[in-house]
Wavefront OBJ file of the C-alpha trace (Angstrom):
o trace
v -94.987 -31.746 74.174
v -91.694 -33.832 75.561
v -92.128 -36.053 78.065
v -89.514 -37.126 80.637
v -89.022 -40.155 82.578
v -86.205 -41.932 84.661
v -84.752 -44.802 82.722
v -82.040 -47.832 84.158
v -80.326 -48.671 81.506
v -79.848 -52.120 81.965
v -77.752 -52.805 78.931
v -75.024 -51.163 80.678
v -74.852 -53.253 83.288
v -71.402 -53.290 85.088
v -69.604 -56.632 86.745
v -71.607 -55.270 90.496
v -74.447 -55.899 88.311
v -75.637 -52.005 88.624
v -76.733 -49.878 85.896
v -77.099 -46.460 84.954
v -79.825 -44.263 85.581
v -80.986 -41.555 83.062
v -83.315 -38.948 82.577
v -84.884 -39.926 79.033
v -86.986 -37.257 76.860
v -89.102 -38.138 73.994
v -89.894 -35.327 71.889
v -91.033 -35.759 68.113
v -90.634 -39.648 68.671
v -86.675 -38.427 69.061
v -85.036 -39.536 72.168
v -82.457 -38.072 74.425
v -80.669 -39.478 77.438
v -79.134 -37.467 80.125
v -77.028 -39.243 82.763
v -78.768 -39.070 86.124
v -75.544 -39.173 88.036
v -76.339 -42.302 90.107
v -76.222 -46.527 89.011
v -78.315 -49.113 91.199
v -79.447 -53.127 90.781
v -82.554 -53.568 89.353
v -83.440 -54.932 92.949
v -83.391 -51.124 93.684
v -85.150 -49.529 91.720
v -88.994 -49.001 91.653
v -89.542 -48.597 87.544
v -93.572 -47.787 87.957
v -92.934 -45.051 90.947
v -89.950 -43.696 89.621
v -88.061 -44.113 93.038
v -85.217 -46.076 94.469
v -86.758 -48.401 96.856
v -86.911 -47.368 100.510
v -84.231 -50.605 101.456
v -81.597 -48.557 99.717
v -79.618 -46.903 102.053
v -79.952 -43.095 102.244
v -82.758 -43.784 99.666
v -85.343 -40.788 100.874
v -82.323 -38.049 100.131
v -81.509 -40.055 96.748
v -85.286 -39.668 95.678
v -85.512 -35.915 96.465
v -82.347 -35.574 94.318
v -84.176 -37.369 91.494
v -87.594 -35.206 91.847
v -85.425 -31.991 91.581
v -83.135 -33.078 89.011
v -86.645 -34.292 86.811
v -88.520 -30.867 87.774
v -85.515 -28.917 87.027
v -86.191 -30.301 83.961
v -89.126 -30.043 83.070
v -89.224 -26.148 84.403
v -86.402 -25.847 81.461
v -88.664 -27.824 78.695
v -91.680 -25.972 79.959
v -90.143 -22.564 79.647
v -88.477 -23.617 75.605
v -91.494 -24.574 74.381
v -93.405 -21.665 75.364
v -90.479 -19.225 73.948
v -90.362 -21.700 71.072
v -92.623 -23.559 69.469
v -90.700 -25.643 67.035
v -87.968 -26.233 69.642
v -85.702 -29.452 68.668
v -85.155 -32.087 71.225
v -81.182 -31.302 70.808
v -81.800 -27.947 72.024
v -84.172 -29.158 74.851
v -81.259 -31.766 76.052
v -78.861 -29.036 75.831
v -80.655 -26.166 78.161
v -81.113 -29.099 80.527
v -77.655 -29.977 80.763
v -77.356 -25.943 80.950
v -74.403 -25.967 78.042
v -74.223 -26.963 74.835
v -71.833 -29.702 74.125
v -71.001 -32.177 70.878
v -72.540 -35.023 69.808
v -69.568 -37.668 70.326
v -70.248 -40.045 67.483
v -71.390 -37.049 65.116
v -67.910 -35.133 66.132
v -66.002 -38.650 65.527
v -67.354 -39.655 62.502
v -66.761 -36.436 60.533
v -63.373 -35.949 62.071
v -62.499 -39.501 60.306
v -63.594 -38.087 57.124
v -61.603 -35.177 57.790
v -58.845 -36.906 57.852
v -59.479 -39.945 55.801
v -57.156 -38.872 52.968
v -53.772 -38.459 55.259
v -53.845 -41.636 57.106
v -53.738 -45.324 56.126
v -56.784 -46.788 54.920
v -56.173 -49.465 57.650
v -56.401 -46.487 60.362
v -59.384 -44.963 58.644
v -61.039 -48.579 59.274
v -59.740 -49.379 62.116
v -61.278 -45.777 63.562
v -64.533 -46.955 62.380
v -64.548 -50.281 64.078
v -63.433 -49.571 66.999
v -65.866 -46.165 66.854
v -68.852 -49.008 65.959
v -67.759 -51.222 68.782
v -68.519 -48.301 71.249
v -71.422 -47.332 69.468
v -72.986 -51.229 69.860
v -72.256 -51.481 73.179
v -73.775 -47.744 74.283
v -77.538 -48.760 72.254
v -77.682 -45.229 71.317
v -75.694 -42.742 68.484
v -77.161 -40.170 71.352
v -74.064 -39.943 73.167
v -72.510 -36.613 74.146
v -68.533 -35.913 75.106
v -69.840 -35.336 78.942
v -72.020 -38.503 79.084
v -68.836 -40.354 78.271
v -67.581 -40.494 81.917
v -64.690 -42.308 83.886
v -67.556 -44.832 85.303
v -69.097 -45.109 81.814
v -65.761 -46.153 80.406
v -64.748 -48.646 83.425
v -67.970 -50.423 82.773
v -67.353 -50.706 79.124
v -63.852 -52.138 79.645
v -65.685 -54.676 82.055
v -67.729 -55.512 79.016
v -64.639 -55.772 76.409
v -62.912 -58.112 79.341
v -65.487 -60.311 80.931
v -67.997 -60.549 77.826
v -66.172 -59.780 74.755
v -63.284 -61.766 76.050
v -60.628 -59.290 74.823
v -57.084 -58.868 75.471
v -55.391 -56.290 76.823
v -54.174 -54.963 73.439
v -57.423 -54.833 71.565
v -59.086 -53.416 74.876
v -55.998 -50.719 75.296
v -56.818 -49.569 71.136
v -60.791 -49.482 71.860
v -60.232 -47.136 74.597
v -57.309 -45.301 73.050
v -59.680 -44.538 69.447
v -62.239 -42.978 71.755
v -59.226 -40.816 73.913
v -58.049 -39.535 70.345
v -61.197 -38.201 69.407
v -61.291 -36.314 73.034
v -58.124 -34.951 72.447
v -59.211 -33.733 68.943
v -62.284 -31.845 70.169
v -60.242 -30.104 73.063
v -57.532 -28.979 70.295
v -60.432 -27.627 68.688
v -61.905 -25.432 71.851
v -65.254 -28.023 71.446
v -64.942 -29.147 74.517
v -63.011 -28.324 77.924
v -59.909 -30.197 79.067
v -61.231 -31.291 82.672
v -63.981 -33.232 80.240
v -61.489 -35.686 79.294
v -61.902 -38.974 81.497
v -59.044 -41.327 80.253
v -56.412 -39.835 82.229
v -58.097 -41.886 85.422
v -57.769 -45.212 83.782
v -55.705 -47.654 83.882
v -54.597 -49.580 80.699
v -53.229 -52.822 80.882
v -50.431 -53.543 78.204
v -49.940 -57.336 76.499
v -45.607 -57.880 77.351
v -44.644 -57.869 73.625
v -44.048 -61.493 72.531
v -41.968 -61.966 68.763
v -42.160 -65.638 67.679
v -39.942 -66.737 65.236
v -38.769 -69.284 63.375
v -35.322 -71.393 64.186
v -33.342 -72.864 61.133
v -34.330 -76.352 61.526
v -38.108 -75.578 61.295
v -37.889 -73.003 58.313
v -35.592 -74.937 56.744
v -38.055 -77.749 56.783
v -40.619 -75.462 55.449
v -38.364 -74.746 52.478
v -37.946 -78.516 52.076
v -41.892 -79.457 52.301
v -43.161 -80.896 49.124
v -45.607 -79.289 47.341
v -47.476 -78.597 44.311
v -45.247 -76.235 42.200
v -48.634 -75.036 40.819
v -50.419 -74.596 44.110
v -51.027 -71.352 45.811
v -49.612 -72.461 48.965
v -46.322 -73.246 46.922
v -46.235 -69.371 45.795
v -47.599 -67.995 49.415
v -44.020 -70.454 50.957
v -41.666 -69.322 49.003
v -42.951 -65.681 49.364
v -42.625 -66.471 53.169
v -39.313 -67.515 52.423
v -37.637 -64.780 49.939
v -38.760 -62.490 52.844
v -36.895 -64.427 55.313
v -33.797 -63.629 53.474
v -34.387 -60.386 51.830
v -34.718 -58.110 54.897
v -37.690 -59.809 57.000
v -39.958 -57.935 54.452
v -43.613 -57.546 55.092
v -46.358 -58.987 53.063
v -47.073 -56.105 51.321
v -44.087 -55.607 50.023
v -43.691 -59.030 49.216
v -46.471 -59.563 47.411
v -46.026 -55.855 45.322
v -42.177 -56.867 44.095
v -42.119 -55.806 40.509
v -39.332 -56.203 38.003
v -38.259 -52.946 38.210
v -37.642 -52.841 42.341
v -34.726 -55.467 41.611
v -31.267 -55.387 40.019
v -30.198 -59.291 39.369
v -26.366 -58.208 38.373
v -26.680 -56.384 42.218
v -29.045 -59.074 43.913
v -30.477 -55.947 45.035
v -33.926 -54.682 45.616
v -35.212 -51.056 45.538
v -38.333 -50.118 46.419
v -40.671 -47.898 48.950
v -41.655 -49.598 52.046
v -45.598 -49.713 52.063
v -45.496 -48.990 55.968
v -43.148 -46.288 56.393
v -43.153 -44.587 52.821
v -39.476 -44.384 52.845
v -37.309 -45.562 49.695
v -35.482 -49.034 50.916
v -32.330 -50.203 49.295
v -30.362 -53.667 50.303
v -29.072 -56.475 48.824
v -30.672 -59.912 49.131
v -29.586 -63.658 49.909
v -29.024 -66.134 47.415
v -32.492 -68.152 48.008
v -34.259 -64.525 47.743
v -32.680 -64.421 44.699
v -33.371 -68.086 43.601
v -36.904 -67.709 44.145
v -37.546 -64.300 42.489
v -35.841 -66.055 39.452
v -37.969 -68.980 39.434
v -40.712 -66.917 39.313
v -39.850 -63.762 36.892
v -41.061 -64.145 33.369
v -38.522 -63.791 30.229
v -41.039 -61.284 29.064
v -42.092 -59.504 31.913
v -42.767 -55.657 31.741
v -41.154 -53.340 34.319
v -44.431 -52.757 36.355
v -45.170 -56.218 36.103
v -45.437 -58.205 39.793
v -43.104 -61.100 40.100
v -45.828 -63.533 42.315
v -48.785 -64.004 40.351
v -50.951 -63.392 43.283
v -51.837 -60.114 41.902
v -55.096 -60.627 39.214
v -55.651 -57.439 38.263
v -52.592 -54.968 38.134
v -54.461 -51.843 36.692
v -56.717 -52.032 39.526
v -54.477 -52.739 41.919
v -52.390 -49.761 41.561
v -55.096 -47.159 40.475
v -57.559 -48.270 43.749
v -56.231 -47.463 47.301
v -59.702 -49.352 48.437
v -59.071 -51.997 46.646
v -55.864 -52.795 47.069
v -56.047 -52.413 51.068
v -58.945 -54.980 51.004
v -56.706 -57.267 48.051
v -53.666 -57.202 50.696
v -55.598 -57.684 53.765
v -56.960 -60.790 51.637
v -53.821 -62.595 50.310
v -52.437 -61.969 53.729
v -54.769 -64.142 55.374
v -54.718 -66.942 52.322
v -50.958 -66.381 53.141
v -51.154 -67.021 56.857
v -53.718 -70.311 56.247
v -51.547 -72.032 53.673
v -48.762 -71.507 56.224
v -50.370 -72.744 59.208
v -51.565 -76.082 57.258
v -47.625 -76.269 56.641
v -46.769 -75.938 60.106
v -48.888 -78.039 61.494
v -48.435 -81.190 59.065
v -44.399 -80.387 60.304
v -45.431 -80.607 63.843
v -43.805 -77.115 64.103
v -45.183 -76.067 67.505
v -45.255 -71.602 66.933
v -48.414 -70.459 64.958
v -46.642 -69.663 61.866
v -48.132 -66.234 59.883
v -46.293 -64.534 57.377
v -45.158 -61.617 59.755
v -42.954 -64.299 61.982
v -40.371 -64.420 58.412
v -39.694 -60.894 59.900
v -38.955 -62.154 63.562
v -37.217 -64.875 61.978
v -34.673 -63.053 59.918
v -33.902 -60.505 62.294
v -33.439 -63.389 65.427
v -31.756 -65.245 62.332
v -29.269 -62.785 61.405
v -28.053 -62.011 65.089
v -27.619 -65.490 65.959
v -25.122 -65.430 63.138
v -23.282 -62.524 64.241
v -24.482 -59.874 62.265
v -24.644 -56.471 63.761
v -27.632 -55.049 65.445
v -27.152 -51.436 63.377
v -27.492 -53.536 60.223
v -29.735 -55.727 61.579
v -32.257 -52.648 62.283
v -30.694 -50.953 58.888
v -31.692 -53.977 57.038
v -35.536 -53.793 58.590
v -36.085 -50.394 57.837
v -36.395 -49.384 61.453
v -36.292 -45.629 62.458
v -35.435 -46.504 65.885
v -32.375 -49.221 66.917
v -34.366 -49.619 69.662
v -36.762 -51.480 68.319
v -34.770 -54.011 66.838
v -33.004 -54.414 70.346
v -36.190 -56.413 71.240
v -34.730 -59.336 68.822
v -31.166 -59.052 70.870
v -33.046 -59.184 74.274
v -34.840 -62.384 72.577
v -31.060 -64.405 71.922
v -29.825 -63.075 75.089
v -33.018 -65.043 76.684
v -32.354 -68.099 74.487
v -28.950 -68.053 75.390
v -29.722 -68.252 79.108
v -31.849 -71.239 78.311
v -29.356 -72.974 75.722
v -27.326 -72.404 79.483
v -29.488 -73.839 81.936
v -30.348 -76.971 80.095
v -27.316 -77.980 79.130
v -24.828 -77.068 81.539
v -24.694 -78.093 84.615
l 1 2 3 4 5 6 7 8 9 10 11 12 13 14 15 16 17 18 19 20 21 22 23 24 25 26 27 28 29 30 31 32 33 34 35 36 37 38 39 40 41 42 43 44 45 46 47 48 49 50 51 52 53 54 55 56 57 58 59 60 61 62 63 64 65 66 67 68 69 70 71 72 73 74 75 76 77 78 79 80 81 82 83 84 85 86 87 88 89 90 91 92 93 94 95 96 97 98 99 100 101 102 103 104 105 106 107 108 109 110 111 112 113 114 115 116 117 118 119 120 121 122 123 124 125 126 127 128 129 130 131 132 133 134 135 136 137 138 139 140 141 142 143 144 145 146 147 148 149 150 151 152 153 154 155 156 157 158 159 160 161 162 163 164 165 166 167 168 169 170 171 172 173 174 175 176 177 178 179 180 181 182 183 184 185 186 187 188 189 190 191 192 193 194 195 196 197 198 199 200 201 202 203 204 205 206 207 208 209 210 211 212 213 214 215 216 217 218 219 220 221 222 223 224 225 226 227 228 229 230 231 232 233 234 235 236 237 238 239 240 241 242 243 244 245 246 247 248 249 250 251 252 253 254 255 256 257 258 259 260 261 262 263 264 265 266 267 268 269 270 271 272 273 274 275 276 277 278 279 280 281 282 283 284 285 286 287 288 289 290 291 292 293 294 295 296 297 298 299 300 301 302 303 304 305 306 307 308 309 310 311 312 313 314 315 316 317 318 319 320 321 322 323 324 325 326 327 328 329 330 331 332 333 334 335 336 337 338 339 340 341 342 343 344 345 346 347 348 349 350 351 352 353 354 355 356 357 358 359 360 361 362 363 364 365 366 367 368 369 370 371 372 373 374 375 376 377 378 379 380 381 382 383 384 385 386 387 388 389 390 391 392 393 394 395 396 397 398 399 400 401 402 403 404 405
């Protein structure tokens, strides 16, 4: 026999300090929570009579609400288990509710898997997290698409704000992971369109900020003495070579071969990790110096020119693997760096993604053109390298205003 009682769910407390009320059913030592429709303080609610407290206002009406909604339910459980007797508490939630609708996190999860194999394996994990996030803060994998309401989803951006402390970025891509599945399930007829709450919220967007680099500081990185030997030597002058090879990323950094570059050229040619697309330019002549100091007389083709890389089979035969090898060295990358920067005095938190910034702001400054600029980066859109020209228009305005007068 199920039993059914009226639970406020105080984990899901919003910044009013109310919480949710649901009707809870235990069945087989499973439990199921149905949303209640209604969120008081604790102060208002009577947990051993089952009633909001008679100093609520319109509290008498509220309670009769509650007694229907919980014998509405119970006629439903009453009437299943006598037509079945093995009746699961799924199906019991479900003729309550009075349609049958998906289990969010069970729909989610499989769709990842779905589609593990034709997305990055950063997205794949990134889907997860930010699907685990949800699921931490909810105290329950019992969550269906029509629980997740516009109130439910205001309170958990309360939670990623006031107690998570998190930006407006990070809490834009927690809510937009949870929109995508919504959108998947309606493509899919599992759901109805006017289920889909996001379209009511408001997202907050972080005003994109590049740091970069100007010559005086990287050229005193360049100039910082170090031990040839050390890996903070290799992870600087990888920082460097991508300052003047393009602004390359990490990745692609860290995976030059000896086959992606042609000396008698001082070209490289190779496929950009990121966008997938073959990339072709020429380099400058510390690029150049740097790959030389570091290429072998010997070296193989395949072989990597920074010996960062341990173990090259592996690393090209293991998608896994390699994501969590890059995501690494990129961070050994970024701390070496920022010990660098801060024994210069260099006030910008240097990571290895600011030689991009840097190159691009470097480039324009010395009147190269924004189409080769954005050629040169690999962009698809000119657009987006018109963020660098908008950032030497701005220091141009204050090369203006503080010294001339």
């Amino acid at each position: 026999m199920a039993s059914i009682k009226l639970i406020l769910r105080t984990n899901q407390k919003d910044q009013t300090g109310k919480s949710p009320l649901y009707i809870r059913i235990i069945k087989d030592r499973k439990t199921k929570f149905i949303t209640a429709g209604l969120k008081l303080k604790e102060s208002d609610w009577d947990e051993a009579k089952q009633r909001v407290k008679k100093s609520y206002p319109n509290s008498a009406r509220m309670n009769a609400a509650l007694a229907q909604k919980i014998a509405d339910a119970e006629g439903q459980i009453a009437d299943m288990e006598r037509k079945v007797k093995t009746v699961s508490i799924k199906k019991l939630k479900e003729a309550i509710k009075g349609k049958e609708v998906p289990n969010f996190f069970e729909y989610s999860r499989k769709h990842c898997e779905r589609i593990k194999n034709n997305v990055s394996i950063s997205t794949y994990k990134n889907y997860h997290a930010y699907l685990d996030k949800f699921e931490k803060w909810v105290g329950t994998k019992e969550v269906y698409f029509d629980d997740i309401t516009v109130s439910l989803l205001m309170d958990y951006m309360s939670y990623l704000s006031n107690e998570l402390k998190n930006g407006n970025t990070t809490q834009r891509y927690s809510i937009m992971i949870l929109a995508i599945m919504f959108k998947e399930a309606i493509k899919e007829d599992l759901i109805p369109e006017y289920m889909y709450p996001f379209s009511k919220l408001k997202l907050k967007k972080d005003p994109s900020r590049r740091q970069f680099l100007k010559k005086e500081q990287f050229e005193a990185i360049i100039n910082y003495k170090l031990d040839e030997k050390s890996k903070a030597s290799v992870y600087r002058d990888m920082f460097i070579c991508s300052i003047f090879a393009g602004g390359l990323r990490f990745s692609d950094v860290l995976e030059f071969q000896v086959k992606h570059f042609n000396e008698e050229e001082r070209r490289i040619q190779k496929v950009i990790r990121k966008t997938g697309r073959m990339h072709q330019f020429k380099i400058g002549q510390l690029a150049l110096d740097i790959i030389n100091k570091y290429k072998k007389e010997d070296a193989e083709q395949d072989d990597f020119i920074f010996p960062v890389i341990t173990n090259k089979e592996l690393y090209l035969k293991n998608d896994e693997y390699r994501y969590t090898f890059i995501e690494s060295a990129n961070k050994a990358a970024n701390f070496q760096l920022q010990r660098i920067a801060k024994k210069l005095e260099i006030p910008v938190k240097v990571t290895f993604h600011i030689s991009r910034h840097t190159f691009a702001t470097n480039a324009l400054n010395n009147g190269m053109r924004i189409e080769h600029v954005s050629k040169l980066m690999d962009h698809r859109d000119i657009s987006t390298t018109q963020v660098y020209a908008k950032i030497i228009s701005e220091e141009l305005d204050k090369a203006v205003d503080n010294y001339i007068y």
